[in-house]
One Martini backbone bead per residue (centre of mass of N, CA, C, O) as a GRO file, in nm:
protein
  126
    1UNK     BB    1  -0.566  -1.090  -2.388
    2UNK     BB    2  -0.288  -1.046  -2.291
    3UNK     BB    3  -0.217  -0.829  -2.518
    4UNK     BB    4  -0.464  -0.624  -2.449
    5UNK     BB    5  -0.335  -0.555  -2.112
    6UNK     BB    6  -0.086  -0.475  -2.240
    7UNK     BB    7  -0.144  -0.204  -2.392
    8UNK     BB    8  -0.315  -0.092  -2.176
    9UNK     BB    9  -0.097  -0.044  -2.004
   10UNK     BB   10   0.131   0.111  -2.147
   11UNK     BB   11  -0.090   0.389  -2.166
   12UNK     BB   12  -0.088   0.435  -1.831
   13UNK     BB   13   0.201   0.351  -1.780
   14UNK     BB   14   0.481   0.234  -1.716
   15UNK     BB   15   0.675  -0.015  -1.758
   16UNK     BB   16   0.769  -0.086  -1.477
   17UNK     BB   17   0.434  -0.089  -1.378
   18UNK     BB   18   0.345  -0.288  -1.564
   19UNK     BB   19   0.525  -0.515  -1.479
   20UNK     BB   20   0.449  -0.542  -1.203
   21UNK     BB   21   0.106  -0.573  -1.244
   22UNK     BB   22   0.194  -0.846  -1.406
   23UNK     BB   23   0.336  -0.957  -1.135
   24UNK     BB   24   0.092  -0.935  -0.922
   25UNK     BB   25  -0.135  -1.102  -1.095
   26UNK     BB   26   0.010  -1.357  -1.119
   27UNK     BB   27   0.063  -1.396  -0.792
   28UNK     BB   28  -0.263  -1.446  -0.777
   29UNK     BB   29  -0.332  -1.663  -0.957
   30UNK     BB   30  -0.167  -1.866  -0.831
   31UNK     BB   31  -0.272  -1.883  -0.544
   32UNK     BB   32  -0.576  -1.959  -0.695
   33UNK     BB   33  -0.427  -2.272  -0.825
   34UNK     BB   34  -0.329  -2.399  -0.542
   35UNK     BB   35  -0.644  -2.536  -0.427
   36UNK     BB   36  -0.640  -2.349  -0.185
   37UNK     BB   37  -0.819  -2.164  -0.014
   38UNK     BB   38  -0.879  -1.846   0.017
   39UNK     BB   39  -0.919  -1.634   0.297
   40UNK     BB   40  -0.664  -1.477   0.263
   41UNK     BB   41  -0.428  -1.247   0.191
   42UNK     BB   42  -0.110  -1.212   0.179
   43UNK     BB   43   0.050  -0.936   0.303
   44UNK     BB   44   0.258  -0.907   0.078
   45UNK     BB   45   0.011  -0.891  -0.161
   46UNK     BB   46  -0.082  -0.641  -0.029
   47UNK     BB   47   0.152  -0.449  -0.048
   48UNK     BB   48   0.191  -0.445  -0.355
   49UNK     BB   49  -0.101  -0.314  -0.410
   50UNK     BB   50  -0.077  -0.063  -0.295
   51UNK     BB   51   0.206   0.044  -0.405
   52UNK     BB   52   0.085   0.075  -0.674
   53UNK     BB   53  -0.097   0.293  -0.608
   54UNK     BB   54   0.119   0.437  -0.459
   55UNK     BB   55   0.273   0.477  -0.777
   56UNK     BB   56   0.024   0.555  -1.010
   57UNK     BB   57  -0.151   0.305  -1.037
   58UNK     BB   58  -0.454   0.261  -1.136
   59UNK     BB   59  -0.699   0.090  -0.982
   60UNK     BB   60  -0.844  -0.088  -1.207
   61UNK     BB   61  -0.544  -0.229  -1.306
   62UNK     BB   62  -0.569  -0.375  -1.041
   63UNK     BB   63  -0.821  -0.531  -0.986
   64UNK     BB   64  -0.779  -0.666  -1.292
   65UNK     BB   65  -0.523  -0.824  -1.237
   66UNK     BB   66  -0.599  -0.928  -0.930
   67UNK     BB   67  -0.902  -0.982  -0.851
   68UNK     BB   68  -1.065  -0.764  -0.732
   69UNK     BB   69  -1.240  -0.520  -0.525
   70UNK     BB   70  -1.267  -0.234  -0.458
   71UNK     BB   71  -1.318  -0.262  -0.108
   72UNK     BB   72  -1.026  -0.425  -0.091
   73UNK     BB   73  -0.854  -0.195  -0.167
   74UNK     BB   74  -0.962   0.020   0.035
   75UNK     BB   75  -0.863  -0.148   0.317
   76UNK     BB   76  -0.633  -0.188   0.265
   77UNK     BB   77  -0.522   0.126   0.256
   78UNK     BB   78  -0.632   0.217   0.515
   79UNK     BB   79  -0.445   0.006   0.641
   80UNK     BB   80  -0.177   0.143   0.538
   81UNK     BB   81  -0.268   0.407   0.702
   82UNK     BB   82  -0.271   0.316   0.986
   83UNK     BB   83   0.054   0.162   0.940
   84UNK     BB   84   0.209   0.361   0.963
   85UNK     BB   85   0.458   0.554   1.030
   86UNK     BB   86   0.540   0.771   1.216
   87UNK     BB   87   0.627   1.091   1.274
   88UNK     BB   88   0.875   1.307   1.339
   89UNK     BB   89   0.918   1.496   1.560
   90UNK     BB   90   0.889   1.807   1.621
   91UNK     BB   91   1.029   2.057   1.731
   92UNK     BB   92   1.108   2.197   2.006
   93UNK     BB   93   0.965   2.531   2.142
   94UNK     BB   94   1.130   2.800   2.248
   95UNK     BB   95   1.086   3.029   2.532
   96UNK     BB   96   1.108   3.346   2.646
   97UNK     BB   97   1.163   3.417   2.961
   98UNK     BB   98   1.066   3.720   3.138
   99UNK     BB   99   1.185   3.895   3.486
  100UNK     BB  100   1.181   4.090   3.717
  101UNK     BB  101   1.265   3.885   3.909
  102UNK     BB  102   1.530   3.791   4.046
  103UNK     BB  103   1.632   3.483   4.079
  104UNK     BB  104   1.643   3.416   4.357
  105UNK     BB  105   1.350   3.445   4.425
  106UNK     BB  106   1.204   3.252   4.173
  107UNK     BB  107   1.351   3.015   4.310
  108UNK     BB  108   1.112   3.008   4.534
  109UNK     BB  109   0.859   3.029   4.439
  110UNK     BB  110   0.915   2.949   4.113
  111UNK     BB  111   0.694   2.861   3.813
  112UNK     BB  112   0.460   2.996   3.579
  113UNK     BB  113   0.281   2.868   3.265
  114UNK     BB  114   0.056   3.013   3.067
  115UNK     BB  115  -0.199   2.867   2.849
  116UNK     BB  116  -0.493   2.949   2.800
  117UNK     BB  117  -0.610   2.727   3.027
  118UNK     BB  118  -0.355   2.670   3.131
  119UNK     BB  119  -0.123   2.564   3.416
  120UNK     BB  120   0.250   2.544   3.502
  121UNK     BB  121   0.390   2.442   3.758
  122UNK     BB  122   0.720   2.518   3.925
  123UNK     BB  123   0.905   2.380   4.208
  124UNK     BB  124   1.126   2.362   4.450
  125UNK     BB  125   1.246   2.064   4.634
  126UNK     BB  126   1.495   2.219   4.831
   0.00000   0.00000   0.00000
């Protein structure tokens, strides 16, 4: 059985991948002969099949390899997207303010900014 899991990992993905796959599948086996209940699979294994997951190894053969139900691994992906680190913020947008009214006016009044339904008012405390 072995040798046909192995053949057909071969047609489907990378070497490396394959390897790896075969190397997930092994240390889920270890995990369940070791004996104690497994109430939760532990994170190491949990990101590991994510990533393989998303590395373009197909589900079925994370799932065939690791003794996974289709849900476990929905479930683990769902959360490895949700706890991605965040995107770096975009660069602030500058926008260039011309006004008719001279300096020292304007300065004295403040500045209001609307956008749309807002309106940002700022105006000198001294």
């Amino acid at each position: 059985m072995a040798m046909r899991n192995s053949k057909r990992l071969s047609q489907s993905v990378t070497v490396a991948q394959a390897t790896n796959i075969q190397h997930l599948g092994a240390a889920f086996a270890a995990l369940r002969r070791s004996g104690k209940p497994v109430r939760r699979i532990p994170d190491a294994l949990r990101v590991r099949a994510v990533r393989a997951f998303s590395e373009g190894v197909p589900e079925g053969m994370i799932r065939e390899a690791c003794g996974l139900s289709w849900i476990q691994l929905k479930k683990w992906r769902s959360t490895a997207v949700a706890h991605r680190a965040p995107s770096p913020p975009q660069k602030p947008r500058v926008l260039s303010v011309v006004d008719d009214k001279p300096r020292e006016a304007a300065a004295n009044e403040g500045i209001q900014i609307g956008i749309g339904p807002w309106r940002v008012s700022v105006t000198h405390a001294g």
